[in-house]
C-alpha positions, -999 to +999 in steps of 0.1 A: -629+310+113-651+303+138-647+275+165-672+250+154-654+249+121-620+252+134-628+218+152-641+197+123-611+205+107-588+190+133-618+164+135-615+155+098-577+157+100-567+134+132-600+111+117-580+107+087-550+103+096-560+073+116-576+057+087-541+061+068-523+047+096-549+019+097-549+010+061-509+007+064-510-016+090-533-038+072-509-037+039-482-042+064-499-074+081-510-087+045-468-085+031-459-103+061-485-133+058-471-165+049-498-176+017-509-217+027-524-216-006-493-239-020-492-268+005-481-298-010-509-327-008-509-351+014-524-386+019-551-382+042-566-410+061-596-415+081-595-424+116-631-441+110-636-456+079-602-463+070-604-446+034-573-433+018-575-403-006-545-376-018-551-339-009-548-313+015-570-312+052-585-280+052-570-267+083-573-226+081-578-199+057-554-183+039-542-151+054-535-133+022-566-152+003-589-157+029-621-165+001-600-191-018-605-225-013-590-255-032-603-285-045-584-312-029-592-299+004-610-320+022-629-310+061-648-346+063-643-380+046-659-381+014-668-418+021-682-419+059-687-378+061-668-378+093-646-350+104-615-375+119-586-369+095-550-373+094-523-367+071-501-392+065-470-380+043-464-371+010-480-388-021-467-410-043-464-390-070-447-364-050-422-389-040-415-398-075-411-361-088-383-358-057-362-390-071 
């Protein structure tokens, strides 16, 4: 074995090796996410036009589904298109299922 080849192979060895350890650490970082996916909606109000609507502000991604977006998240007023939003509490229908 010469010492050109005796190199790659601790190369190719400490190369993968660090690729394992990454990997890990990325399953690692995914199990200890918290998922947002199952907020509970919200009546959202905006600061601008005053319009009233039941969903979810769109705040962040997901950590462990970071491509899944829900319908009843909302990142402007459907009415006035503006981007002022705030949640207000639960909905009525939430409040109802609690009692």
């Amino acid at each position: 074995m010469d010492v050109n080849s005796n190199f790659y192979n601790v190369y190719a060895q400490s190369s993968k090796t660090a690729q394992e350890s990454q990997a890990n650490q990325s399953v690692k970082y995914l199990e200890e996410s918290v998922c947002t996916c199952e907020r509970r909606d919200t009546t959202i109000l905006c600061k601008m036009c005053g319009f009233l609507i039941e969903g979810r502000i769109m705040r962040m991604t997901c950590p462990v589904h970071p491509r899944v977006f829900h319908l009843m998240d909302f990142s402007h007023c459907p009415h006035c298109h503006s981007t002022c939003l705030k949640e207000c509490g639960t909905t009525t229908s939430q409040s109802k299922k609690s009692l």
